[in-house]
Structures are given as structure tokens and as C-alpha cells.
PyMOL CGO cylinders between C-alpha atoms (Angstrom):
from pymol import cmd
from pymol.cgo import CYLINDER

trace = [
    CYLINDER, -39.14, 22.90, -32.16, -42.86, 22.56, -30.88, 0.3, 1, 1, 1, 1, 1, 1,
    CYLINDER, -42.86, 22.56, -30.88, -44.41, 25.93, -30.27, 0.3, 1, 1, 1, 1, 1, 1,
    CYLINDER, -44.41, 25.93, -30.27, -45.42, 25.39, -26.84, 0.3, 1, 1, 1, 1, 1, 1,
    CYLINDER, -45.42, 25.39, -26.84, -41.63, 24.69, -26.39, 0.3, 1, 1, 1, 1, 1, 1,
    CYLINDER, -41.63, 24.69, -26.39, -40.75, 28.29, -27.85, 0.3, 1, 1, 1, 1, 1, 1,
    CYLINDER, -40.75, 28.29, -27.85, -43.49, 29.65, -25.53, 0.3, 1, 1, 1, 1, 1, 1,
    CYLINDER, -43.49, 29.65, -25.53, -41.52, 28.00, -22.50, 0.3, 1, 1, 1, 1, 1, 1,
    CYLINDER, -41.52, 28.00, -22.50, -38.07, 29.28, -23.65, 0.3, 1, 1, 1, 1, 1, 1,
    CYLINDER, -38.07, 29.28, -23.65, -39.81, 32.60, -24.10, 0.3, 1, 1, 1, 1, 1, 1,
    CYLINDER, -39.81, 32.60, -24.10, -41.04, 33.13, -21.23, 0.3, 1, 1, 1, 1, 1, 1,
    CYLINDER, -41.04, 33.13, -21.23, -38.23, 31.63, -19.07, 0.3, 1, 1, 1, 1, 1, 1,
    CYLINDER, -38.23, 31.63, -19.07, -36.03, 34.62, -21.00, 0.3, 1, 1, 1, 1, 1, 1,
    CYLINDER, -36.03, 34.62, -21.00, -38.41, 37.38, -20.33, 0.3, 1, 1, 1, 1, 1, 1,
    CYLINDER, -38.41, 37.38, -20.33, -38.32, 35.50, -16.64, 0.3, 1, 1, 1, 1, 1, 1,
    CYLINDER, -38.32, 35.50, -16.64, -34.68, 36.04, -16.14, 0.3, 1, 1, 1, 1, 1, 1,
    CYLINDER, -34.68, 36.04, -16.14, -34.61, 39.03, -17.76, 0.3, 1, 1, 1, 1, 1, 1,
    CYLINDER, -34.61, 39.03, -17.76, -36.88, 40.90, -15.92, 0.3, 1, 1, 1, 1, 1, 1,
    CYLINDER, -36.88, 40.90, -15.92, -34.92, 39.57, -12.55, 0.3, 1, 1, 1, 1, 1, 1,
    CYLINDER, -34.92, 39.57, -12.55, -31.67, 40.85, -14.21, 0.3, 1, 1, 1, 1, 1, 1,
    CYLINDER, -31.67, 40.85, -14.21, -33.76, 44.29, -13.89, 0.3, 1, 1, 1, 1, 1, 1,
    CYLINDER, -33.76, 44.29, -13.89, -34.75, 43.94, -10.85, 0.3, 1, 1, 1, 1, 1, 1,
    CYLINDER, -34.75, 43.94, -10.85, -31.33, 43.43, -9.49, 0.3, 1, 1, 1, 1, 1, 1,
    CYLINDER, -31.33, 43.43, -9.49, -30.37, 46.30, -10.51, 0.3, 1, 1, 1, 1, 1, 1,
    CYLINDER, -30.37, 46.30, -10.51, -33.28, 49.15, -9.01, 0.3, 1, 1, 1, 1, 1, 1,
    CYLINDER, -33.28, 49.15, -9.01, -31.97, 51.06, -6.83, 0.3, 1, 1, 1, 1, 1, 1,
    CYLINDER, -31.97, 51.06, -6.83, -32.94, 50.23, -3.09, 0.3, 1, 1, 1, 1, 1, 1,
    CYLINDER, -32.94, 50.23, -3.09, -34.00, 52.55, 0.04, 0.3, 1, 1, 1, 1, 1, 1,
    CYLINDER, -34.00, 52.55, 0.04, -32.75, 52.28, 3.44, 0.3, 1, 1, 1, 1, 1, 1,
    CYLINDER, -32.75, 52.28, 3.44, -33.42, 55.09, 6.75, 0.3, 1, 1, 1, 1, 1, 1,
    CYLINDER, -33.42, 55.09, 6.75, -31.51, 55.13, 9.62, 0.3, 1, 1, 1, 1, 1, 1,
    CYLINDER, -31.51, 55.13, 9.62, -31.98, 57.01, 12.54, 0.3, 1, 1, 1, 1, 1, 1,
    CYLINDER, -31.98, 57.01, 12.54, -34.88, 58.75, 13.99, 0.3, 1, 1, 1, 1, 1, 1,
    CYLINDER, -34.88, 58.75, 13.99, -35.54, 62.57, 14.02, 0.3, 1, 1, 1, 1, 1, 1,
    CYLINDER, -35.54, 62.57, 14.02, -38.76, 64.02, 15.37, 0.3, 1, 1, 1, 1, 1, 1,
    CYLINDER, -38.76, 64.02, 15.37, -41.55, 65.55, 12.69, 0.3, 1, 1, 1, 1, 1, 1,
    CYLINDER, -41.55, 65.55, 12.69, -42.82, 69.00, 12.61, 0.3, 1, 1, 1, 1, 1, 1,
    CYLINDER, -42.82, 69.00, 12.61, -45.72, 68.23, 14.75, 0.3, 1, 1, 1, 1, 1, 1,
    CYLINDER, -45.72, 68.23, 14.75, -43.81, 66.34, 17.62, 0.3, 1, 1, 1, 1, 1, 1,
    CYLINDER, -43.81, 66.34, 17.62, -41.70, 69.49, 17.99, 0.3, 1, 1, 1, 1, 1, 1,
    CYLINDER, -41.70, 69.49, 17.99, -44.66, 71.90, 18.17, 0.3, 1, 1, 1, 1, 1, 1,
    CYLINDER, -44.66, 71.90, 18.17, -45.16, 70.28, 21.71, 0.3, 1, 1, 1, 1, 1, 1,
    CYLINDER, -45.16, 70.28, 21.71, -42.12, 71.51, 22.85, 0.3, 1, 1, 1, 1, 1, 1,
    CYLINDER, -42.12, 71.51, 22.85, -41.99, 75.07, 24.34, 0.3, 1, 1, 1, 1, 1, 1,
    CYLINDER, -41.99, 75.07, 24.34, -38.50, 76.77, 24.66, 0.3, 1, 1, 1, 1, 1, 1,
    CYLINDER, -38.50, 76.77, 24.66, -38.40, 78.25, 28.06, 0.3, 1, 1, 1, 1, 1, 1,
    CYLINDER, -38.40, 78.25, 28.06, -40.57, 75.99, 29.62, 0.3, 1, 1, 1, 1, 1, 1,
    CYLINDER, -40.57, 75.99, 29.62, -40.04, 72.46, 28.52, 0.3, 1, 1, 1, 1, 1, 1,
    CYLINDER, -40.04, 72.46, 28.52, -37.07, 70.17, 30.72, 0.3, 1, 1, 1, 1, 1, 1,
    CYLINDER, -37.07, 70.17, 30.72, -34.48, 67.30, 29.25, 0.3, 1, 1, 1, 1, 1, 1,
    CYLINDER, -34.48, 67.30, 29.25, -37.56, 64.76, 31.03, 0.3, 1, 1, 1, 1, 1, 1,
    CYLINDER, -37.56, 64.76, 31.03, -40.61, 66.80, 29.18, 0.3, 1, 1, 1, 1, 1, 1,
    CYLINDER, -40.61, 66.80, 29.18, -38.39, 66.44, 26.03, 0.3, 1, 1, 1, 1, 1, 1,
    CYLINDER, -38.39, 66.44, 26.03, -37.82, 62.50, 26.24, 0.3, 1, 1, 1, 1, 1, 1,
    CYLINDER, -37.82, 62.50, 26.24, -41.66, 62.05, 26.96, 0.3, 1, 1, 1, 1, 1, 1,
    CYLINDER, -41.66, 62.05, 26.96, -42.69, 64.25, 23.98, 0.3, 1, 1, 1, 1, 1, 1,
    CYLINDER, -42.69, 64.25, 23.98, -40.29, 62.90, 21.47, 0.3, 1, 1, 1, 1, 1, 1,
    CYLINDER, -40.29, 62.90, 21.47, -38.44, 60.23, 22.89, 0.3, 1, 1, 1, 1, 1, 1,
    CYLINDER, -38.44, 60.23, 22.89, -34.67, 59.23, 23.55, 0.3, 1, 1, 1, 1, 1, 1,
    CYLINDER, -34.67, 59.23, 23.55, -32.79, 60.94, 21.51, 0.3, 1, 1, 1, 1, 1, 1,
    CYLINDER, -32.79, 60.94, 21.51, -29.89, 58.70, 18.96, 0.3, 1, 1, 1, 1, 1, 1,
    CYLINDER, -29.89, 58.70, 18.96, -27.26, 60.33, 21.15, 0.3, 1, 1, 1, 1, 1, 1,
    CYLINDER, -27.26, 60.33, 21.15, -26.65, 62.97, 24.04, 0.3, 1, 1, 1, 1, 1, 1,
    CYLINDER, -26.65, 62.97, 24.04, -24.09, 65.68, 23.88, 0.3, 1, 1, 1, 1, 1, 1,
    CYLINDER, -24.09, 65.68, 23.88, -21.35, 65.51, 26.45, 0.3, 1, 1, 1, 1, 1, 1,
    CYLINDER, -21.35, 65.51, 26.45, -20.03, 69.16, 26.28, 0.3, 1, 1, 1, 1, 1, 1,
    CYLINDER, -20.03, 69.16, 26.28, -22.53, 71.98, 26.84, 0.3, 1, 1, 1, 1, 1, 1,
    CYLINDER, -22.53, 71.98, 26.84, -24.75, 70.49, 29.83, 0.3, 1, 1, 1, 1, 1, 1,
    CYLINDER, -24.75, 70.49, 29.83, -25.72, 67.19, 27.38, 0.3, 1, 1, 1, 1, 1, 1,
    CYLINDER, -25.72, 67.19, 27.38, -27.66, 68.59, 25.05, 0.3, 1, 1, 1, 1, 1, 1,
    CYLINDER, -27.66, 68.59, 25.05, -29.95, 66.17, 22.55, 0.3, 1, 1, 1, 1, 1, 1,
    CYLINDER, -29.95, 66.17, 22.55, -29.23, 65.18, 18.65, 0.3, 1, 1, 1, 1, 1, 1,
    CYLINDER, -29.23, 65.18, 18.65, -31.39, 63.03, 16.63, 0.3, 1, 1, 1, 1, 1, 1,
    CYLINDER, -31.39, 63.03, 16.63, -30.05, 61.98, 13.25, 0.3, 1, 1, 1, 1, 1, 1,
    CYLINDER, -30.05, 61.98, 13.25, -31.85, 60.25, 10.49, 0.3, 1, 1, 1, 1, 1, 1,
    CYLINDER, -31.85, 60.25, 10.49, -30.38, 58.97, 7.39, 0.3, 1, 1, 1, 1, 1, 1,
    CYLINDER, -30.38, 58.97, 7.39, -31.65, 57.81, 3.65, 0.3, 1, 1, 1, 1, 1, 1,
    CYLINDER, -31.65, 57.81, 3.65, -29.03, 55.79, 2.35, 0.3, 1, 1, 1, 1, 1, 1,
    CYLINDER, -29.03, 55.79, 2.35, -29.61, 54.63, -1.75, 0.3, 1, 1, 1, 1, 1, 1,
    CYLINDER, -29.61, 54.63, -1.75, -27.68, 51.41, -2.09, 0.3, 1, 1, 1, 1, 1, 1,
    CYLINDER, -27.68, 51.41, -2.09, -27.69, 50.61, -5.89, 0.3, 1, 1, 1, 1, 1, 1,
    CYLINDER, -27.69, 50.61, -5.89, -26.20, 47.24, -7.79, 0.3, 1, 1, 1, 1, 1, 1,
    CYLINDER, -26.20, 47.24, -7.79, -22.69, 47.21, -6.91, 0.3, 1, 1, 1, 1, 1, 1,
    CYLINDER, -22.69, 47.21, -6.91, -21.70, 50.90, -6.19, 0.3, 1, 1, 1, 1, 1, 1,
    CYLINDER, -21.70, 50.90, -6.19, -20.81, 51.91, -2.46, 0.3, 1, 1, 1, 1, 1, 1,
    CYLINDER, -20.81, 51.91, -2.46, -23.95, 53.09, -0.64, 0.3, 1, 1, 1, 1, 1, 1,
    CYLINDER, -23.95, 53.09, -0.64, -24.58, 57.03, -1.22, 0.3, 1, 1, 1, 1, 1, 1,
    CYLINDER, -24.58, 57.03, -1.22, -26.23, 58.68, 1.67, 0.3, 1, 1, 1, 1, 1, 1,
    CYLINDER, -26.23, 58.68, 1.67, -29.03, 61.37, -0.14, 0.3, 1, 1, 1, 1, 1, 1,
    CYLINDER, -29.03, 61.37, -0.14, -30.18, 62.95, 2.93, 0.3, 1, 1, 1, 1, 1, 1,
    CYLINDER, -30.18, 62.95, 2.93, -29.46, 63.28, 6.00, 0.3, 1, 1, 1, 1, 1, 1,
    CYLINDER, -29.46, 63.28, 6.00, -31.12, 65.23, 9.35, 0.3, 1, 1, 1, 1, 1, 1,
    CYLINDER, -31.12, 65.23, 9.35, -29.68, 66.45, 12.53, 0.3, 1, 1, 1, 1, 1, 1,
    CYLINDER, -29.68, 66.45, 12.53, -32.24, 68.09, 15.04, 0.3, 1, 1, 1, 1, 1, 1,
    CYLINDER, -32.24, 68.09, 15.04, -30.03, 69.44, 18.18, 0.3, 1, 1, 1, 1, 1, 1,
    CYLINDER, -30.03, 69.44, 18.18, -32.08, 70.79, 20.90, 0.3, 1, 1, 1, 1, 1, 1,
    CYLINDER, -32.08, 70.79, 20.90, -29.96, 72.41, 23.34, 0.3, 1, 1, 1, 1, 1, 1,
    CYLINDER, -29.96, 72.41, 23.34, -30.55, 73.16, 27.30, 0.3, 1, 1, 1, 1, 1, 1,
    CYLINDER, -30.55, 73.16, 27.30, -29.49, 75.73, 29.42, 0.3, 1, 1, 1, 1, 1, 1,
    CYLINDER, -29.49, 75.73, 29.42, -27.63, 75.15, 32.90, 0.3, 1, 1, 1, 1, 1, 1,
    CYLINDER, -27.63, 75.15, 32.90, -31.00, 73.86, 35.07, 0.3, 1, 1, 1, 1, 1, 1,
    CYLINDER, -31.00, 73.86, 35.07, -31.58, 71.94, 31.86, 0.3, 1, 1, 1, 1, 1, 1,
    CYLINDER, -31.58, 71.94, 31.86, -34.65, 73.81, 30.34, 0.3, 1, 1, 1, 1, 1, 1,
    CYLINDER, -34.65, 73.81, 30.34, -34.79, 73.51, 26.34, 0.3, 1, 1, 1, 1, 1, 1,
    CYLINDER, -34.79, 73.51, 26.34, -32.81, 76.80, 25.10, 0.3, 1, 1, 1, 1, 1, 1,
    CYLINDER, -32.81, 76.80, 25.10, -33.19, 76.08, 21.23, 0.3, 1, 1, 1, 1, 1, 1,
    CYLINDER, -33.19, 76.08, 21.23, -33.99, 73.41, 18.86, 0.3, 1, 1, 1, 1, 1, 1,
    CYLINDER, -33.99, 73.41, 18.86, -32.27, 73.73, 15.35, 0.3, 1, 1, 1, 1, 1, 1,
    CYLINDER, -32.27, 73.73, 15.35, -32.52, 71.67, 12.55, 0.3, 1, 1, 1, 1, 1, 1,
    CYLINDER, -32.52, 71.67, 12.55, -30.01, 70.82, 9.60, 0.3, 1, 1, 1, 1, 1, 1,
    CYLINDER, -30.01, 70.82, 9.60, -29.40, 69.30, 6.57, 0.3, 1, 1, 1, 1, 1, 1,
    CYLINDER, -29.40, 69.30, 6.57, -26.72, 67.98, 4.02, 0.3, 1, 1, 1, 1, 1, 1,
    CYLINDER, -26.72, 67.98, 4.02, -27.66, 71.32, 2.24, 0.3, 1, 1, 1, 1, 1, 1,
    CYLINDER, -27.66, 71.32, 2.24, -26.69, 73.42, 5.26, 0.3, 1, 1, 1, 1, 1, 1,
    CYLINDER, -26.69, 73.42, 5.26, -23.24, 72.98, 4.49, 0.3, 1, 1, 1, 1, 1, 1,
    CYLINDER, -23.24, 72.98, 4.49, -20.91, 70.11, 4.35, 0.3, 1, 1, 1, 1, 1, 1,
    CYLINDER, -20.91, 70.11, 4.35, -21.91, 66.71, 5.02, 0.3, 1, 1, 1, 1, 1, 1,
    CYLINDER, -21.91, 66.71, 5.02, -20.33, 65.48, 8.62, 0.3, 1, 1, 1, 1, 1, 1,
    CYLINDER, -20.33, 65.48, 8.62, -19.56, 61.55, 8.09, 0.3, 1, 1, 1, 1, 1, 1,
    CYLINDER, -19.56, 61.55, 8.09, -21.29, 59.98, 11.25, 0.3, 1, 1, 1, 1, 1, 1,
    CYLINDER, -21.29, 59.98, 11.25, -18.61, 57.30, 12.38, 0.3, 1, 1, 1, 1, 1, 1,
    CYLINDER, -18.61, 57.30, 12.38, -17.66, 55.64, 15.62, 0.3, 1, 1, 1, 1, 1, 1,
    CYLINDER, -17.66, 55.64, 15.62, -14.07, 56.06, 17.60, 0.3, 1, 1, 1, 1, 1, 1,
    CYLINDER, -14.07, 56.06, 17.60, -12.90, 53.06, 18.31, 0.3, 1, 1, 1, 1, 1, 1,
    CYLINDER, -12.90, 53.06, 18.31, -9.86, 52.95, 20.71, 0.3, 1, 1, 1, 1, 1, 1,
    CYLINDER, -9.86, 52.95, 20.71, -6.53, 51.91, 18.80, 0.3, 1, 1, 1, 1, 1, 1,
    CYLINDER, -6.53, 51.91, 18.80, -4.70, 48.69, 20.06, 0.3, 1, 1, 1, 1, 1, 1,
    CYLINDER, -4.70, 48.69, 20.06, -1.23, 48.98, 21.11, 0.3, 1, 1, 1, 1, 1, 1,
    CYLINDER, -1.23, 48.98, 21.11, -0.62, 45.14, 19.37, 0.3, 1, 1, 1, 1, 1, 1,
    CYLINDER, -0.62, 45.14, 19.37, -1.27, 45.67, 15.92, 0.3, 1, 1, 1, 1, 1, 1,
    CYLINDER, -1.27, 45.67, 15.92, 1.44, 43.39, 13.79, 0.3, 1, 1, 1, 1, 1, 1,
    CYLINDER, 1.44, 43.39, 13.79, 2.20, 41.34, 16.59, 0.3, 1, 1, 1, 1, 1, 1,
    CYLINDER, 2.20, 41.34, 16.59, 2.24, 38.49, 16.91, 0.3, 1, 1, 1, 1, 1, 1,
    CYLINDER, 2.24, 38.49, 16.91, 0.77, 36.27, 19.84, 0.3, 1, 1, 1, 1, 1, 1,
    CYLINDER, 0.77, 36.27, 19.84, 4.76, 35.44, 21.20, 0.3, 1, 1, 1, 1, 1, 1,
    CYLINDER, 4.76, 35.44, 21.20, 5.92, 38.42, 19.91, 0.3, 1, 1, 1, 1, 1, 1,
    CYLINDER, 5.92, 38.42, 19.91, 3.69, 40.23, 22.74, 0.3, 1, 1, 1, 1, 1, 1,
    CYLINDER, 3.69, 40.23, 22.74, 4.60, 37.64, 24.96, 0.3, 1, 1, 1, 1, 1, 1,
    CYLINDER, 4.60, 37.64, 24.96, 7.86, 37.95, 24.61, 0.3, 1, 1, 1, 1, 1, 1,
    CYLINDER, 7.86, 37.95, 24.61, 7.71, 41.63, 25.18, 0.3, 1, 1, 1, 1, 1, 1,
    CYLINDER, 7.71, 41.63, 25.18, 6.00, 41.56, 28.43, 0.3, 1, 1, 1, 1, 1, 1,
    CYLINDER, 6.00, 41.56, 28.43, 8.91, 39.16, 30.33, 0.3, 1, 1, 1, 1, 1, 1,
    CYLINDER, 8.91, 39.16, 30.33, 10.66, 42.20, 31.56, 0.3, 1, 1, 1, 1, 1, 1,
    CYLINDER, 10.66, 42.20, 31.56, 7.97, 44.30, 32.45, 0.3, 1, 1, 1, 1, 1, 1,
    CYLINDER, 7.97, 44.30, 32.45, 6.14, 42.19, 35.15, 0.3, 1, 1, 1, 1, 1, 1,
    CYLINDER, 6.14, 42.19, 35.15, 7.24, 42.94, 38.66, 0.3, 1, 1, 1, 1, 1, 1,
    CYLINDER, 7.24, 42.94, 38.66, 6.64, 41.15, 41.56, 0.3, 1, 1, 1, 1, 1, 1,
    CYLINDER, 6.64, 41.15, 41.56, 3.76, 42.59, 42.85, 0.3, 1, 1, 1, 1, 1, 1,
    CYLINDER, 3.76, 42.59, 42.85, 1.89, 41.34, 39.24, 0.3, 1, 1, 1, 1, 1, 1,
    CYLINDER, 1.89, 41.34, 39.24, 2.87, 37.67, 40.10, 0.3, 1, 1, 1, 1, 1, 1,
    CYLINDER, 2.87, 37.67, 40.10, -0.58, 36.64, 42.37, 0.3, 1, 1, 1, 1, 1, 1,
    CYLINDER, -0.58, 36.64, 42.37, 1.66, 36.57, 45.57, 0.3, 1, 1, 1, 1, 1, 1,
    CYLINDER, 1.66, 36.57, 45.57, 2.22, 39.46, 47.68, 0.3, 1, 1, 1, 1, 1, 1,
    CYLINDER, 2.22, 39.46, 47.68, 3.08, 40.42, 51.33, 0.3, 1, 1, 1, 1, 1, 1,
    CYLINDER, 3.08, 40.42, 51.33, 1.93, 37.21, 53.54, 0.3, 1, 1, 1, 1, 1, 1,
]
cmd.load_cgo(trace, "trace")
């Protein structure tokens, strides 16, 4: 074998090898958006409305609807790493809460080491048709459809 052939093979090797390595770094993702420090020194508590607070520090990720809608922003770093399920490594919650004419009562801020970690998920309403099939459900709904759900009515 020439040597400029060994150089190839060599460095076609060290080529995939250092992609194998590569694949398996670990990789950074954030989610979310949660307002710094400096943002939330603009904010008075007292003084400051829901509309002061969304020009400040903008929309927060979601609203509350118990307790006159107070604001949460969330932020997430999620580690996703070769083939393991993704591992979120920190995660941020800043409530500011208002009073009843909607005036900022208290901003609080907390962490996955202020306790246990609250999986953020989504409710998703249940279907009444799960395992059945299309003429099952079909089948099922023949003796429950009165005359008034025909189309015709008094005329």
C-alpha cells in the first residue's frame, strides 16, 4: 500500500471518528421566556398595572385564571444527549401577581431547587371514541338521533 493511500485511510478514520464524537456531545435547548433582573427593576409594586407590566416585560407565556389572572413566565434548559430522554436542568417560573383593580401585588421567582420540579404539560380533553371503530360509533348513534336532529323540523 502507497503511503499517500495510508494517509487517505488515515485521515478518513480520524474523519469518522471525530463525527462519532460529535454525535454524541451533549446539546442545549431553552424554552420559554422569563424576564432578567434588570427588566424587573422597572416594575414598582404598588404602582405598576397588568398594561405597565406587558409594556415593560412583555406578554407573559401564560395568564393565571384564578386569582384576578395573574402573570407566569417560564423558561426552560433542556440537555438532550445521544439517545437518552431529554433531562430538563433548570427551569424558572417568575409569577407576578395583581390585586383586585389589577395593580402588581408581588413578583416571586422560583426554581427546580425551590422544591419539587412541576412537569409543565398540556390537558388535552379525552375522547369519548377511543377503541372504536368508525361503524362501531356509527352503529351506536342509530338510536340516539331524534327527530328534531334529522335537518327537518316544524314547516
Amino acid at each position: 500500500m502507497s503511503v499517500g493511500k495510508r494517509n487517505h485511510i488515515k485521515s478518513a478514520v480520524i474523519g469518522l471518528a471525530l463525527v462519532a464524537l460529535a454525535g454524541c456531545t451533549a446539546q442545549y435547548r431553552n424554552h420559554g421566556y422569563a424576564p432578567s433582573e434588570e427588566d424587573l427593576a422597572a416594575i414598582a409594586v404598588g404602582v405598576d398595572t397588568r398594561d405597565t407590566v406587558r409594556e415593560v416585560v412583555g406578554a407573559p407565556s401564560t395568564d393565571g385564571l384564578l386569582s384576578g389572572g395573574d402573570y407566569y413566565y417560564v423558561r426552560s434548559r433542556v440537555r438532550h444527549f445521544a439517545y437518552k430522554r431529554p433531562e430538563v436542568i433548570k427551569r424558572e417560573l417568575l409569577a407576578i401577581s395583581f390585586d383586585d383593580t389589577g395593580v402588581v401585588q408581588n413578583i416571586e421567582r422560583f426554581g427546580l431547587e425551590d422544591g419539587r420540579a412541576v412537569p409543565l404539560s398540556r390537558r388535552v380533553t379525552d375522547s369519548s371514541v377511543t377503541n372504536k371503530s368508525f361503524f362501531r360509533q356509527l352503529l351506536g348513534a342509530i338510536g340516539q338521533i331524534g327527530p328534531s336532529g334529522l335537518g327537518g323540523g316544524p314547516g
